[in-house]
C-alpha positions as CSV (number, residue, x, y, z in Angstrom):
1,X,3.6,-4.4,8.8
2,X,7.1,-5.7,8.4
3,X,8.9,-2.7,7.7
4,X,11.9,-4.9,5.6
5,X,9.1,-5.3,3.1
6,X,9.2,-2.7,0.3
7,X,5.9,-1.4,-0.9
8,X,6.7,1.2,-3.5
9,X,4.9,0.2,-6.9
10,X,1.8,-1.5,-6.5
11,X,0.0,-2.4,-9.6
12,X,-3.3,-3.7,-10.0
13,X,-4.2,-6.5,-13.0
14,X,-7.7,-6.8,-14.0
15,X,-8.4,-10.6,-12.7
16,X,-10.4,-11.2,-15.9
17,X,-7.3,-11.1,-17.7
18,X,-4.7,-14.4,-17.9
19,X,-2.4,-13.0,-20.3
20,X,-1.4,-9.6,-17.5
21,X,-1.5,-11.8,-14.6
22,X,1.1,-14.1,-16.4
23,X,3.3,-10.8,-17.3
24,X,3.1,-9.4,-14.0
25,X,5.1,-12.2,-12.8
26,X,8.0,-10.7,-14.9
27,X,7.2,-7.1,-13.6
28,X,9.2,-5.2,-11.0
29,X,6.8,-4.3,-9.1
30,X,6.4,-5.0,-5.3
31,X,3.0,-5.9,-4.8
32,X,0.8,-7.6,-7.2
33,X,-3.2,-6.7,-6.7
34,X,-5.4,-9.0,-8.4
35,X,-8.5,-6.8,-8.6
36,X,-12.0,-8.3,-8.9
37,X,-13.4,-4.8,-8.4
38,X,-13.0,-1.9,-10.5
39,X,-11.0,-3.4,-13.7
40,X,-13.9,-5.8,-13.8
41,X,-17.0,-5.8,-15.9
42,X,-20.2,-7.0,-13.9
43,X,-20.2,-9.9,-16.3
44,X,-16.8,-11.1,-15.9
45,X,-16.9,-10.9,-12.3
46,X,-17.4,-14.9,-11.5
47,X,-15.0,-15.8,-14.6
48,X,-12.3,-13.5,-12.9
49,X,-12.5,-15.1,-9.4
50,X,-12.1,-18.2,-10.8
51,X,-9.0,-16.9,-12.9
52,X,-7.7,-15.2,-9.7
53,X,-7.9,-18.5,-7.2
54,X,-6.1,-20.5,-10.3
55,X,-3.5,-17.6,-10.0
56,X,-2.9,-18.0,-6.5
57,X,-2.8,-21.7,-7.0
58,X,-0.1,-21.6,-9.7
59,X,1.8,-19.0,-8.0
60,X,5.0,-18.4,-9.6
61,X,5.1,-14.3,-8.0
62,X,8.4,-14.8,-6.8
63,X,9.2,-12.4,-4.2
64,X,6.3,-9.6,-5.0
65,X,3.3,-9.7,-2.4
66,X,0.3,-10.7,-4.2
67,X,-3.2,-9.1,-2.8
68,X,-7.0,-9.5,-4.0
69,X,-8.9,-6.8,-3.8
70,X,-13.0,-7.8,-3.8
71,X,-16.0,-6.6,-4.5
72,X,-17.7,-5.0,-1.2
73,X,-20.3,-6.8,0.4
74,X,-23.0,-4.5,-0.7
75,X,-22.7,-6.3,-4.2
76,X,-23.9,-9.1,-5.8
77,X,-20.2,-10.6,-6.4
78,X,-18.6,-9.4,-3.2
79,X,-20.2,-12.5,-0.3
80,X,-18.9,-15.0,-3.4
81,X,-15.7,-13.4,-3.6
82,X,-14.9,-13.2,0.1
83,X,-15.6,-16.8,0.5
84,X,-13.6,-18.1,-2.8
85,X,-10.5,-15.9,-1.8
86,X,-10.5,-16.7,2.1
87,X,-10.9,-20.2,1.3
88,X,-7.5,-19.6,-1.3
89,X,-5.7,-17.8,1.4
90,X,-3.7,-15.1,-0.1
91,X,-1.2,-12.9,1.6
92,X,-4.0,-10.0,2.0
93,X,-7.5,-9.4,1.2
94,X,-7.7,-5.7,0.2
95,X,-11.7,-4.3,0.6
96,X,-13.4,-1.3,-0.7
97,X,-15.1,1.5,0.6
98,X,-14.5,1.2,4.3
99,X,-16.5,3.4,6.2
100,X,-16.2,2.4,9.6
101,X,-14.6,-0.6,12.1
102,X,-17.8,-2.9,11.7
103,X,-17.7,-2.7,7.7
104,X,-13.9,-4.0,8.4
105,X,-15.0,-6.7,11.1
106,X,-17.6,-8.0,8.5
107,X,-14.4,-9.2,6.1
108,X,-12.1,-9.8,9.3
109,X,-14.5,-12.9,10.6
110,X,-14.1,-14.6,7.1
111,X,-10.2,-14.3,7.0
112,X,-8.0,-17.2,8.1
113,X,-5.4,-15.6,10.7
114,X,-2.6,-16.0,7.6
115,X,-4.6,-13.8,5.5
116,X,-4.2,-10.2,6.1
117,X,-6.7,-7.5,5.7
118,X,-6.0,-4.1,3.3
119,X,-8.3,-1.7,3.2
120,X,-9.2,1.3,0.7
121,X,-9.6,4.7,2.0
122,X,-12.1,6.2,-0.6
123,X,-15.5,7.5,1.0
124,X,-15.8,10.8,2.7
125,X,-16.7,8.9,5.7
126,X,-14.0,6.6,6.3
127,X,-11.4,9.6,6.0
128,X,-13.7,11.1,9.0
129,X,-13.8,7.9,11.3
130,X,-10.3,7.0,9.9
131,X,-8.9,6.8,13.5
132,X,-11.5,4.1,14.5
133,X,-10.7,2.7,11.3
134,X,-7.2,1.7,11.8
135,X,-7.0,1.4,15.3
136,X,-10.1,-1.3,15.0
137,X,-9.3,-4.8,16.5
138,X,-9.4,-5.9,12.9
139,X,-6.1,-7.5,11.6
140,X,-5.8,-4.6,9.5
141,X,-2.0,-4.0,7.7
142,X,-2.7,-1.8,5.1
143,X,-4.5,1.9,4.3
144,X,-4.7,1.8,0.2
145,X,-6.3,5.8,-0.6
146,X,-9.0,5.4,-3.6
147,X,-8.4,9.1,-4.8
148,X,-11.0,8.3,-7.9
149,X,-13.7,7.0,-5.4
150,X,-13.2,9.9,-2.7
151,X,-12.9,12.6,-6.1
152,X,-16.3,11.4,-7.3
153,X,-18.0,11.5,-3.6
154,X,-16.8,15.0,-2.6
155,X,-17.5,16.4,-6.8
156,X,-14.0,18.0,-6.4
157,X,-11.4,18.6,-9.5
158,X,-8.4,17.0,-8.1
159,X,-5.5,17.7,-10.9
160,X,-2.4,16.9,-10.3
161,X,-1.7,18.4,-7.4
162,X,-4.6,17.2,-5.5
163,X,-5.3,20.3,-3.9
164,X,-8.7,19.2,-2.7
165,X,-8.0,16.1,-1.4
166,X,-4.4,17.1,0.5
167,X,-6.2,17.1,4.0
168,X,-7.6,13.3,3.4
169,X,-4.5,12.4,2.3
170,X,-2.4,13.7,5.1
171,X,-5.0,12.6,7.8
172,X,-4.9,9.1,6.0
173,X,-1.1,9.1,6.4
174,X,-1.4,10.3,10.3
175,X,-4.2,7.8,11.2
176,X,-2.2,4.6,9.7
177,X,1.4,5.7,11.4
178,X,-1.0,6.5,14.7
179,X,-1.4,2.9,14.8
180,X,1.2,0.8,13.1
181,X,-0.4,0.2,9.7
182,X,1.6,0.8,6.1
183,X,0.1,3.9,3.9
184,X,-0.3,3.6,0.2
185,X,-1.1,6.3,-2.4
186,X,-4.1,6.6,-4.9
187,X,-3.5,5.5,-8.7
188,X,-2.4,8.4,-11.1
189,X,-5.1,8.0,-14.3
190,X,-2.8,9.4,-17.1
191,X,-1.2,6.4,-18.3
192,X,0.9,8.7,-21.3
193,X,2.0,11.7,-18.5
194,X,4.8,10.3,-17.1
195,X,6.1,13.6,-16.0
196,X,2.7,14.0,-14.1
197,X,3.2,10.6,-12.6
198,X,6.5,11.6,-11.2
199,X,5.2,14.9,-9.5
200,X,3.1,12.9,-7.5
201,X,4.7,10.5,-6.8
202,X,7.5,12.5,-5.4
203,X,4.4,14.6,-3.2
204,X,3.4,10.9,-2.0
205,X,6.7,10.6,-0.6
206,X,6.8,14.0,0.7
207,X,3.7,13.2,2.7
208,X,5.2,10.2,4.1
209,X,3.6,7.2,1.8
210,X,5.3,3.8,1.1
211,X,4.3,3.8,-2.1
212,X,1.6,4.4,-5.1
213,X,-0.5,2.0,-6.6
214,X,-0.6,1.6,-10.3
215,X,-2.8,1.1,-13.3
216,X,-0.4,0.3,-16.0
217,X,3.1,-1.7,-16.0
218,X,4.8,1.4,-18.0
219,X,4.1,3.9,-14.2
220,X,6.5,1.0,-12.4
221,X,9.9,2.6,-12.7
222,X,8.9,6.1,-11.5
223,X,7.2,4.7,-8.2
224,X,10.0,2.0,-7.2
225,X,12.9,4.8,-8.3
226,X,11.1,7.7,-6.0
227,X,10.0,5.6,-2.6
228,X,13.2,3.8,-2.6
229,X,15.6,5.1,0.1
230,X,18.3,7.5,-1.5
231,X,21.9,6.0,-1.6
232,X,22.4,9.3,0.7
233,X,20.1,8.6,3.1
234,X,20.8,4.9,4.1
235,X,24.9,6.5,4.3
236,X,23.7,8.6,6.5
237,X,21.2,6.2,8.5
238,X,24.3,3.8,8.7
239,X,26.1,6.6,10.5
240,X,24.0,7.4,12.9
241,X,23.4,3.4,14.0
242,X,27.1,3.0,14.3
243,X,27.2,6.2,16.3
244,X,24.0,5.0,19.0
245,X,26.4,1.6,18.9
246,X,29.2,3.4,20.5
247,X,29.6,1.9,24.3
248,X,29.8,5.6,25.1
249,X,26.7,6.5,23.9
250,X,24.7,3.7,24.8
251,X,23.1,5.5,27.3
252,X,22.4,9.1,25.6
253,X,19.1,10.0,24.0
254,X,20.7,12.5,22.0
255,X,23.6,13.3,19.9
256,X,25.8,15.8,18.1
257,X,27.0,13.9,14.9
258,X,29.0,15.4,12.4
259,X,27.3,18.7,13.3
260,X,23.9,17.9,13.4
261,X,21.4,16.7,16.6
262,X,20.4,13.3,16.5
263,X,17.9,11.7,18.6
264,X,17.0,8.2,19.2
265,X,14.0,8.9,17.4
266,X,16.3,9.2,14.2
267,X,17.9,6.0,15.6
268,X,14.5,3.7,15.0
269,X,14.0,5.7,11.6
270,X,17.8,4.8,10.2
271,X,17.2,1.3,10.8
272,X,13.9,1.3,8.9
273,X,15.6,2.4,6.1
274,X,18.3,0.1,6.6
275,X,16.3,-2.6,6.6
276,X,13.9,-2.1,3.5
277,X,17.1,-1.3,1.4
278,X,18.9,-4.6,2.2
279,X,15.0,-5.9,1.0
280,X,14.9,-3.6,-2.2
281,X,18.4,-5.1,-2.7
282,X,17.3,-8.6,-2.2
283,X,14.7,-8.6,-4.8
């Protein structure tokens, strides 16, 4: 994953549906998922492939990443889909219900090397072989937590806080930085709590996410206003780039700036934020 390219508010658009595909070209999200899956009734499924490839066709996103999510495999839509939308080449191919490295290598083989491969988190046992998962020689980019799918599976009462599902979440978090990949957050289902939204948003970020995907256009501000880099914190990455810059300390692992211990470490995390700032900025 590029990490100059912001993934804060990802919102997915029922693929059925012409009128919110054409209006999330005006949105501020990030990322764009047109979803053939979930937002889909069984008998719209083949109507909203069709209206998804025209979508990608047309184009017209601008600068926001635009995904597919499919049907899996295991379904009578998801062989038809995988074929239609490798053939349409979209940015990424996001898949459900990954349980294991050959369920990803399955979608991988179909995918044209431009086409990137997303993958939800959302079964009890992909959160167990989660390291396999993402370290898989799959081109995999992206972890995408299904918090209603994983909810249902282990019969647990999330709330807002998610108390139950804070382990799958952190070890989701862990496996994808373990091996290079980005880390998105599950949807938050009450479209009118805003407040809600917020709160876990902010815990998303607190457990290291790059963002939260979305099921309504009205949840965008909160998720690009609370994974966006603090004016504070690029100040402060600035500082300590210009201070590893220093022909003095060109050499040192570690330094004392402006009263606090700074380690190269920090180094490669103040030029991250840098960089998906400028990008934020750019947009």
């Amino acid at each position: 994953m590029s990490p100059a390219r912001p993934r804060r508010s990802l919102l997915y658009m029922p693929a059925s549906n012409s009128r919110a595909i054409d209006k999330a070209r005006t949105l501020a999200c990030d990322v764009v998922i047109l979803d053939l899956e979930d937002a889909v009734a069984p008998d719209a499924k083949s109507e909203a492939r069709e209206t998804a490839l025209a979508a990608l066709v047309q184009g017209g996103f601008g600068s926001r990443e635009v995904v597919v999510r499919i049907n899996g495999l295991d379904t009578p839509w998801g062989r038809d889909d995988l074929t239609a939308v490798a053939q349409a080449c979209p940015e990424a191919v996001l898949v459900p219900k990954i349980s294991s490295p050959a369920d990803l290598k399955a979608y991988a083989t179909a995918l044209a090397p431009a086409t990137k491969l997303w993958a939800m988190v959302e079964t009890c046992q992909g959160v167990m072989t989660l390291d396999a998962i993402a370290g898989s020689a799959a081109p995999l980019e992206v972890l995408v937590v299904g918090s209603n799918d994983l909810a249902k599976e282990m019969r647990c009462r999330p709330g807002i806080e998610r108390t139950p599902l804070l382990a799958a979440l952190s070890h989701t978090v862990m496996a994808a930085r373990a091996h290079g990949l980005g880390v998105v957050d599950g949807v938050f289902n009450d479209i009118s709590d805003l407040e809600g939204l917020e709160r876990q948003c902010l815990q998303g970020l607190d457990f290291g996410f790059d963002g939260k995907t979305l099921i309504h256009p009205g949840q965008i501000e909160a998720a690009n206003r609370i994974f966006a880099p603090e004016p504070t914190e690029v100040d402060w990455a600035h500082r300590i780039v210009a201070a590893f810059e220093l022909p003095e300390n060109a050499a040192r692992g570690v330094l004392k700036l402006e009263g606090r211990m700074v380690e190269r470490l920090h180094l490669e995390e103040a030029l991250r934020l840098i960089a998906v700032s400028a990008a934020i900025g750019r947009q």
